[in-house]
N, CA, C and O atoms as a GROMACS GRO file, in nm:
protein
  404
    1UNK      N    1  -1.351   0.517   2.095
    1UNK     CA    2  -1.218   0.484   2.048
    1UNK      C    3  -1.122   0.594   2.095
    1UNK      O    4  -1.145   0.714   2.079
    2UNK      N    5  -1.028   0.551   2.146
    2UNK     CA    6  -0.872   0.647   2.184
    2UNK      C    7  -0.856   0.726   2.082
    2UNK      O    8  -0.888   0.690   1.968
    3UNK      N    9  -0.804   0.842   2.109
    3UNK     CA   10  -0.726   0.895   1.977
    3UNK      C   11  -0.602   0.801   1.880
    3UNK      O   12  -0.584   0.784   1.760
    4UNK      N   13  -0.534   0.756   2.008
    4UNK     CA   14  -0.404   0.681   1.958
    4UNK      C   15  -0.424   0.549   1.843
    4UNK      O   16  -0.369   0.522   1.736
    5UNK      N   17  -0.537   0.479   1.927
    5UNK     CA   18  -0.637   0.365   1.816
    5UNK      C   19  -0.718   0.437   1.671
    5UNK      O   20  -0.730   0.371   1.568
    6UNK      N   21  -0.767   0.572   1.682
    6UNK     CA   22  -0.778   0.608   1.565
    6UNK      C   23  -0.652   0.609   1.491
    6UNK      O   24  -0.633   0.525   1.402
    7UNK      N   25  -0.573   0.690   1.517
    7UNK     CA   26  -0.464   0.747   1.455
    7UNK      C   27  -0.394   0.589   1.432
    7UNK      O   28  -0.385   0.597   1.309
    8UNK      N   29  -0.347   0.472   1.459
    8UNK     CA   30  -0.334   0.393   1.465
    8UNK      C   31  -0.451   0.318   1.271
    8UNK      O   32  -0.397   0.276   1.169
    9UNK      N   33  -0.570   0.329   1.290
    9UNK     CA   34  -0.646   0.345   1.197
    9UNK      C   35  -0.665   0.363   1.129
    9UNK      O   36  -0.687   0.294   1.029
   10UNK      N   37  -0.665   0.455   1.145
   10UNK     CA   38  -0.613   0.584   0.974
   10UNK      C   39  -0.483   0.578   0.929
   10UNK      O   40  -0.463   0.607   0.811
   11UNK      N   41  -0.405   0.550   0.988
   11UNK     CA   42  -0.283   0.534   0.917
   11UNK      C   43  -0.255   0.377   0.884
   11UNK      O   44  -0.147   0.323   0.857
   12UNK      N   45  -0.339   0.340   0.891
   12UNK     CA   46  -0.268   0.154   0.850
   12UNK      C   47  -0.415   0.131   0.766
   12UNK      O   48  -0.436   0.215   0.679
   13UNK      N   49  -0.506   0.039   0.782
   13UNK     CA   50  -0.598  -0.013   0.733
   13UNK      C   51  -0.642   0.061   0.625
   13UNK      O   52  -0.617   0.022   0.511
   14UNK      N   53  -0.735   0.210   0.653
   14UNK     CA   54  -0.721   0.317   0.614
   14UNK      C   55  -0.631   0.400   0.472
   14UNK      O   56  -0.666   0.483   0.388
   15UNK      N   57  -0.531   0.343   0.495
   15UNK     CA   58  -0.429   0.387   0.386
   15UNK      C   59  -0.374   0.277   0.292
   15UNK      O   60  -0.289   0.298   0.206
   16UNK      N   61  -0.439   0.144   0.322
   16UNK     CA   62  -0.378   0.067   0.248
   16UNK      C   63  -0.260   0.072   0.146
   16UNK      O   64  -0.148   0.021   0.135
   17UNK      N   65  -0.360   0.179   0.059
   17UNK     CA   66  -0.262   0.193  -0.058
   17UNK      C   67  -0.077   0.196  -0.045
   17UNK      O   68   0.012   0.125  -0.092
   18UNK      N   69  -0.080   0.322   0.047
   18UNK     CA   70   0.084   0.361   0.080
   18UNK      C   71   0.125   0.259   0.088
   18UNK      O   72   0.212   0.244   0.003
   19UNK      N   73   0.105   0.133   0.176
   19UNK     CA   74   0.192  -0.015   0.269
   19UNK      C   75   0.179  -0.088   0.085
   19UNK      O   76   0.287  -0.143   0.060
   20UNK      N   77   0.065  -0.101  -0.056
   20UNK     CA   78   0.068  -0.211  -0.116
   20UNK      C   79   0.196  -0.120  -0.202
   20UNK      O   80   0.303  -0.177  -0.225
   21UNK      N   81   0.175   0.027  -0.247
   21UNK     CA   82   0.332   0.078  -0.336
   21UNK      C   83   0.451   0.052  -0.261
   21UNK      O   84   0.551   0.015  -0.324
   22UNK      N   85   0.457   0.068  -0.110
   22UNK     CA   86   0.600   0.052  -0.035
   22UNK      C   87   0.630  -0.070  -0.158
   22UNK      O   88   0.709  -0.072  -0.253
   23UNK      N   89   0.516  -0.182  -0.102
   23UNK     CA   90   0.617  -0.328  -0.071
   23UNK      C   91   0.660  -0.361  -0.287
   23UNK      O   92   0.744  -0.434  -0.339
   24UNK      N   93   0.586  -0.295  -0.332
   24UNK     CA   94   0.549  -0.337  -0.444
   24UNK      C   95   0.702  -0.255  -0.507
   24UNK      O   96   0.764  -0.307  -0.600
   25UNK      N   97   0.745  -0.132  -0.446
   25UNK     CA   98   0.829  -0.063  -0.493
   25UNK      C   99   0.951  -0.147  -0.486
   25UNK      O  100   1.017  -0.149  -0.590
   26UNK      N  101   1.004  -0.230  -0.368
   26UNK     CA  102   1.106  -0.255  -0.301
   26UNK      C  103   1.093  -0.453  -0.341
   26UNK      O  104   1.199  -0.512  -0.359
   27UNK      N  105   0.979  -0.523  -0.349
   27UNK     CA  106   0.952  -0.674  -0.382
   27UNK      C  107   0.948  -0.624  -0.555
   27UNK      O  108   1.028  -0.695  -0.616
   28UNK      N  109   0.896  -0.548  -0.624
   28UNK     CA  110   0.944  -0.554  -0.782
   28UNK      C  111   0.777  -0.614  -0.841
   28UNK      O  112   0.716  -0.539  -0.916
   29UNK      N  113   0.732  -0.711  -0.814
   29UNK     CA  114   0.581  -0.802  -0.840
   29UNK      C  115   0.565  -0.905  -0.709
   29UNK      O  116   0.629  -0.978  -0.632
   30UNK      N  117   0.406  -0.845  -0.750
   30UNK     CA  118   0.374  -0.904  -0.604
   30UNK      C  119   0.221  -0.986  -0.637
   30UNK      O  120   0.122  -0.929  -0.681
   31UNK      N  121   0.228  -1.089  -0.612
   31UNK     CA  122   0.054  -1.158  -0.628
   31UNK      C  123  -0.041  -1.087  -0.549
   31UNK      O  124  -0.010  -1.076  -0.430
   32UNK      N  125  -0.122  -1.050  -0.575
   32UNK     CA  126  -0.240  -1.054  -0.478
   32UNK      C  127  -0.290  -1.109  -0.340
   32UNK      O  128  -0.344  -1.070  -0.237
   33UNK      N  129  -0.243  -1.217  -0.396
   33UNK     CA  130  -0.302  -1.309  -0.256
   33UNK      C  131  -0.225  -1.310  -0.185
   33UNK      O  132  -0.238  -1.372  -0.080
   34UNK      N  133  -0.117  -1.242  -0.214
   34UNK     CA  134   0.018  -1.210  -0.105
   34UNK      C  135  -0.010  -1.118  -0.007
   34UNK      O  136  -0.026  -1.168   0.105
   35UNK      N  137  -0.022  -0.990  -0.016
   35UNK     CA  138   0.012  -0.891   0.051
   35UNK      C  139  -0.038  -0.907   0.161
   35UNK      O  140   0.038  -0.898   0.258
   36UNK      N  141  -0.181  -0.937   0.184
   36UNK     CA  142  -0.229  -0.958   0.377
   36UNK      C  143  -0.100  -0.993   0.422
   36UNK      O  144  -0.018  -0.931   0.491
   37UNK      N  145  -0.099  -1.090   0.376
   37UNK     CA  146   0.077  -1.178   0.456
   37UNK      C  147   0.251  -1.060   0.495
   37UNK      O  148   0.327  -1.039   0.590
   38UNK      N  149   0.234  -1.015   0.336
   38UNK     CA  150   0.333  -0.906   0.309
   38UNK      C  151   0.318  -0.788   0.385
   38UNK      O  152   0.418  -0.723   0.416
   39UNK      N  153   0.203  -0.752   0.417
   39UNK     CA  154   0.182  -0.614   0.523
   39UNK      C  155   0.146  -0.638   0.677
   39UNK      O  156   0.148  -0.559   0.772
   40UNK      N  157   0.113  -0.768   0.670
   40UNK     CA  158   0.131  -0.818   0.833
   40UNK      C  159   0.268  -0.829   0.873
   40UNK      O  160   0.295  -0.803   0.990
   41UNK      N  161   0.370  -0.867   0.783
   41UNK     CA  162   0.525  -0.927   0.820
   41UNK      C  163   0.586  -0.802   0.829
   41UNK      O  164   0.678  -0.785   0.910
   42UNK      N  165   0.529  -0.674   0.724
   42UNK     CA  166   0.654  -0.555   0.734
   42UNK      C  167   0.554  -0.461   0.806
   42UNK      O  168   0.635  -0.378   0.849
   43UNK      N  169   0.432  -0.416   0.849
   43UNK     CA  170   0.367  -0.314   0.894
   43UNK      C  171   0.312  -0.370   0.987
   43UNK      O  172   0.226  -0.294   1.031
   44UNK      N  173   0.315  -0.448   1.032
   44UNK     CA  174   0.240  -0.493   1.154
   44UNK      C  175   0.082  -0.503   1.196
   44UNK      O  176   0.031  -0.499   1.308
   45UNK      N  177   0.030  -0.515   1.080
   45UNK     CA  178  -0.127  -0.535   1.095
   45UNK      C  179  -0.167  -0.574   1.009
   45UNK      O  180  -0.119  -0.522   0.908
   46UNK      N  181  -0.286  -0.695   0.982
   46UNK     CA  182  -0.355  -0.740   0.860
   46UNK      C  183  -0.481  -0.661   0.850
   46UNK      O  184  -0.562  -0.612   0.929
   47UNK      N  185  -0.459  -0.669   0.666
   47UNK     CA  186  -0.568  -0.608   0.612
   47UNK      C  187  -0.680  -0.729   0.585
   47UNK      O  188  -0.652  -0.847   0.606
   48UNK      N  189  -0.763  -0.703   0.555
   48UNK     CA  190  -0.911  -0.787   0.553
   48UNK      C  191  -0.851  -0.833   0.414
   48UNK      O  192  -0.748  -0.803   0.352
   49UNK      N  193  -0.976  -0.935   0.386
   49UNK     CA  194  -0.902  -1.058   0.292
   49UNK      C  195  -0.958  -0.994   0.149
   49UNK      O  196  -0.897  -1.023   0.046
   50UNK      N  197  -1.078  -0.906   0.146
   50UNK     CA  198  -1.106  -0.860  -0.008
   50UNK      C  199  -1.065  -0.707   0.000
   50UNK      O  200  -1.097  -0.632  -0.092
   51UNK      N  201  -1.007  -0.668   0.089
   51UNK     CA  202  -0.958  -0.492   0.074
   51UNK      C  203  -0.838  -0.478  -0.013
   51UNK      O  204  -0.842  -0.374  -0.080
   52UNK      N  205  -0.740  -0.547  -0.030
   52UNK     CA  206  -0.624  -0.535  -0.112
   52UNK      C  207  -0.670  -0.541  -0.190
   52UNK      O  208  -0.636  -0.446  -0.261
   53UNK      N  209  -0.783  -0.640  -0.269
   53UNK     CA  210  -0.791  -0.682  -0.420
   53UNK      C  211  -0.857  -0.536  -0.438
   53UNK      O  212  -0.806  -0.481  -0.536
   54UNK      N  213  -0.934  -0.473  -0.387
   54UNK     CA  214  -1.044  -0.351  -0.379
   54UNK      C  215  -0.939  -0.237  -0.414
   54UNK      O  216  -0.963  -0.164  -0.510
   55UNK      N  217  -0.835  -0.220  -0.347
   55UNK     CA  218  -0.729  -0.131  -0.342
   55UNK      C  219  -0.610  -0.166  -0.479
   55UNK      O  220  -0.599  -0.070  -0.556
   56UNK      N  221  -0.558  -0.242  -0.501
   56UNK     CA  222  -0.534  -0.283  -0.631
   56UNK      C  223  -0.595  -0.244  -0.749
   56UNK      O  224  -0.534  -0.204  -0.848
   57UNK      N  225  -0.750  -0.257  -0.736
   57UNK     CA  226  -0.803  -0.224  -0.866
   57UNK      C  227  -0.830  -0.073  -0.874
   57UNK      O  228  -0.840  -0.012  -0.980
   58UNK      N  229  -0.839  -0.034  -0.787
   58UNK     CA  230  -0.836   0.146  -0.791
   58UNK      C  231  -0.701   0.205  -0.813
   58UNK      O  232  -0.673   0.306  -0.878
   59UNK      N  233  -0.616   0.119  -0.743
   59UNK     CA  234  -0.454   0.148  -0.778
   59UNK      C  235  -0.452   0.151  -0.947
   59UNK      O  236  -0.423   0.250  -1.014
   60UNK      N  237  -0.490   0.019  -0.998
   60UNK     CA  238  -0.481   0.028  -1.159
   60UNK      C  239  -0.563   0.130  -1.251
   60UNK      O  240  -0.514   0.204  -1.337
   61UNK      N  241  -0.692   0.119  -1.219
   61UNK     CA  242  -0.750   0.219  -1.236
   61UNK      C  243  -0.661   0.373  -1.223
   61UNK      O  244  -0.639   0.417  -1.336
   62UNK      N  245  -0.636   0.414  -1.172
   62UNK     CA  246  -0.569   0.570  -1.123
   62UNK      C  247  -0.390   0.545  -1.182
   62UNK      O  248  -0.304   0.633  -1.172
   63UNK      N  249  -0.367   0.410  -1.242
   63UNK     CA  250  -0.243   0.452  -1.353
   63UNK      C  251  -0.149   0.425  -1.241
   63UNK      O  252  -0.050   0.489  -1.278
   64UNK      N  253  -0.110   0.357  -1.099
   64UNK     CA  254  -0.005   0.381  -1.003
   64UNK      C  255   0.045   0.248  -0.976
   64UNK      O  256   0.140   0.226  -0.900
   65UNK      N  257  -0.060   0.101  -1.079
   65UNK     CA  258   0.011  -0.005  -1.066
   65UNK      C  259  -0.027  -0.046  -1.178
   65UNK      O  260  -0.134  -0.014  -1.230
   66UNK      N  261   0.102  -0.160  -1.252
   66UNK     CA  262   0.003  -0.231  -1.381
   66UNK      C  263  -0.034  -0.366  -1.359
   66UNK      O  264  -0.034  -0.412  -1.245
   67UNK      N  265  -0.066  -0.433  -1.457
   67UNK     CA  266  -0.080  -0.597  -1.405
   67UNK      C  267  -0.038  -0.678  -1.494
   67UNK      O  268  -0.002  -0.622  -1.597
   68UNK      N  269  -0.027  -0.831  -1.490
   68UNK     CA  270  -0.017  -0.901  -1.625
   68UNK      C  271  -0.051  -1.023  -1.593
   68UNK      O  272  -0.124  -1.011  -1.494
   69UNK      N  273  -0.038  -1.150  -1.622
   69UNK     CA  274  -0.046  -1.246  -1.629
   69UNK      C  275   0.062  -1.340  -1.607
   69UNK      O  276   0.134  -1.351  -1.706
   70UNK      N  277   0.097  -1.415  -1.505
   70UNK     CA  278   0.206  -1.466  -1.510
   70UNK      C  279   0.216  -1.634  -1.461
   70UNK      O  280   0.229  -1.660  -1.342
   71UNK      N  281   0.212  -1.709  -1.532
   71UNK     CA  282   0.176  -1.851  -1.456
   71UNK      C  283   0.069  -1.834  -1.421
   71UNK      O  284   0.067  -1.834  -1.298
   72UNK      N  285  -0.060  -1.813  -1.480
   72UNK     CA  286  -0.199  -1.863  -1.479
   72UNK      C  287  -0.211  -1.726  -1.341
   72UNK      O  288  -0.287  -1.758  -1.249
   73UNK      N  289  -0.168  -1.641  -1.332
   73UNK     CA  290  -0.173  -1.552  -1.230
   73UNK      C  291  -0.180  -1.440  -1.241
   73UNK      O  292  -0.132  -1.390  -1.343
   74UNK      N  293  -0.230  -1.369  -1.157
   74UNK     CA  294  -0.210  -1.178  -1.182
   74UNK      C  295  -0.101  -1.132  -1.106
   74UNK      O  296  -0.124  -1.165  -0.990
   75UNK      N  297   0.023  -1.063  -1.116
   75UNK     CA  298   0.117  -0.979  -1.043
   75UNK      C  299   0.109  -0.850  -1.092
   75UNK      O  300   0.085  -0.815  -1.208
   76UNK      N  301   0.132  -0.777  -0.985
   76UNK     CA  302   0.135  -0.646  -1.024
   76UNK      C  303   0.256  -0.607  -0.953
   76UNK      O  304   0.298  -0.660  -0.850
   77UNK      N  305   0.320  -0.487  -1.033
   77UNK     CA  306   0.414  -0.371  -1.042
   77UNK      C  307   0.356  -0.262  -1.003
   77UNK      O  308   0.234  -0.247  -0.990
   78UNK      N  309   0.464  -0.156  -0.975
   78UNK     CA  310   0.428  -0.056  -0.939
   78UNK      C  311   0.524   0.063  -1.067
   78UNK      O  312   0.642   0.068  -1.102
   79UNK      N  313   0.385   0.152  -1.107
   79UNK     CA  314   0.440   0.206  -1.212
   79UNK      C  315   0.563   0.340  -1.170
   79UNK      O  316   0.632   0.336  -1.068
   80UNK      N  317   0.568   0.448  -1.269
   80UNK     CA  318   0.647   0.558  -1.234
   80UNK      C  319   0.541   0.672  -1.188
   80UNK      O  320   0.582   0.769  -1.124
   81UNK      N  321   0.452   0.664  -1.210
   81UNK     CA  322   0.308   0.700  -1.125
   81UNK      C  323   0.302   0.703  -1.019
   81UNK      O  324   0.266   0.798  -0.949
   82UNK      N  325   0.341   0.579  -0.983
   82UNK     CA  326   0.293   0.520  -0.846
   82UNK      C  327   0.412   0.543  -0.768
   82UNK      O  328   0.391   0.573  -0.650
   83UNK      N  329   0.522   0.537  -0.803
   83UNK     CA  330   0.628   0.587  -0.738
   83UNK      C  331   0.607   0.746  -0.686
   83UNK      O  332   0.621   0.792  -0.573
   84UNK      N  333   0.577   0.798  -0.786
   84UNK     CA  334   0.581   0.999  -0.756
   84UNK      C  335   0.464   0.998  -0.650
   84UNK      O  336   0.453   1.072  -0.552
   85UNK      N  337   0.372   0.888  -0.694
   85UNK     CA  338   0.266   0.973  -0.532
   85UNK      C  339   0.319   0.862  -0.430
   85UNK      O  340   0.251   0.876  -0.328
   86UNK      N  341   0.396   0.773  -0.415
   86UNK     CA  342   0.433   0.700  -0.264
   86UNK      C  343   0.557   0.802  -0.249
   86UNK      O  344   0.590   0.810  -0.130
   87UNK      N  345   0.621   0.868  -0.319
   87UNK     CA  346   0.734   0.990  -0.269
   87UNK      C  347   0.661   1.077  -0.179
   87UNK      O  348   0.686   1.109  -0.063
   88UNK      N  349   0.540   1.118  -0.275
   88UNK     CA  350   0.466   1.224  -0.262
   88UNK      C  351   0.436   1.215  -0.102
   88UNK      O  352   0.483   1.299  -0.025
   89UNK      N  353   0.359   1.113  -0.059
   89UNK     CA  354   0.299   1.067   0.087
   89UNK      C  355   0.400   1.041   0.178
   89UNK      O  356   0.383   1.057   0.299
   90UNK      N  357   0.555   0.981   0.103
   90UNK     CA  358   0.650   1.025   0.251
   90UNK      C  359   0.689   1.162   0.275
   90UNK      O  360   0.714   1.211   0.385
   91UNK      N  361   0.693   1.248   0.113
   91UNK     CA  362   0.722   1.354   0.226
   91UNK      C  363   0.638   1.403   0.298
   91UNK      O  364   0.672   1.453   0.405
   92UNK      N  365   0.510   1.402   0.260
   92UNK     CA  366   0.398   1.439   0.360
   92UNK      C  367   0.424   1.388   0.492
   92UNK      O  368   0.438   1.477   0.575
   93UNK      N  369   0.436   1.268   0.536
   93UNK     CA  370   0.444   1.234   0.669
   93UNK      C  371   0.601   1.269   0.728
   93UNK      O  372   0.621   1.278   0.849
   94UNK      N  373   0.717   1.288   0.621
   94UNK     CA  374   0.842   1.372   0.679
   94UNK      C  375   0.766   1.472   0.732
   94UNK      O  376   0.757   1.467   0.854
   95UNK      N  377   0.702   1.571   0.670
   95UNK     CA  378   0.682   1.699   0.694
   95UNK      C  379   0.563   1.677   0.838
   95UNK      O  380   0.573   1.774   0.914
   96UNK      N  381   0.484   1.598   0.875
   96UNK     CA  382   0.368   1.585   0.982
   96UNK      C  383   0.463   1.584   1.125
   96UNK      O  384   0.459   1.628   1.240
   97UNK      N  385   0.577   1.480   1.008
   97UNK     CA  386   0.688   1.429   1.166
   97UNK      C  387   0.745   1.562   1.219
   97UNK      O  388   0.712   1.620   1.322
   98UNK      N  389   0.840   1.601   1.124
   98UNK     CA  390   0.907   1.722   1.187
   98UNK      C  391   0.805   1.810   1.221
   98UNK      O  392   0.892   1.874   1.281
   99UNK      N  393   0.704   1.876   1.241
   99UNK     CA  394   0.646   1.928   1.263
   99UNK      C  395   0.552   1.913   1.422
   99UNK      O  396   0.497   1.988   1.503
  100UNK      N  397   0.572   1.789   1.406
  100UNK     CA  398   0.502   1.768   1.558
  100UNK      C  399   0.580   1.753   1.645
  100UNK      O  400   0.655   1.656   1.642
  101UNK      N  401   0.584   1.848   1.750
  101UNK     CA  402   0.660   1.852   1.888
  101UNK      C  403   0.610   1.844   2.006
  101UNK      O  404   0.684   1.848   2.105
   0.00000   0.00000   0.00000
């Protein structure tokens, strides 16, 4: 594998999490069965069809999304948790950016 295809890797599939708080921060509730769709349309690559639900439940677990019931359905939010560490990870990648010359 290229470096560029790793790095490519690790930053998308890899990180799921960051792309499900973006969309979750900025869409408000989001179904589940959405996001493949939702992170193919704004990030440009699909995630596998049981990795979101996988990533979701560790998201809830770790306090950074909640859930509820809505029309026979699960949506989830993104808490004030989950906001401070998706801050947290842009400035990290501000700081990777400016830094690389």
């Amino acid at each position: 594998m290229l470096p560029i295809e790793h790095l490519k890797k690790s930053n998308t599939k890899e990180n799921l999490w960051l792309y499900i708080l973006s969309l979750l921060r900025y869409k408000s509730e989001i179904y589940a069965w959405k996001l493949p769709l939702l992170v193919q349309e704004n990030f440009g690559f699909k995630p596998g069809k049981i990795t979101p639900y996988r990533v979701l439940y560790r998201l809830e677990n770790d306090g950074l999304v909640k859930s509820e019931l809505k029309e026979k359905r699960r949506i989830y939010k993104i808490t004030k948790k989950g906001e401070e560490e998706l801050k947290k990870a842009i400035k990290f990648y501000q700081y990777l950016l400016k830094n690389l010359k």
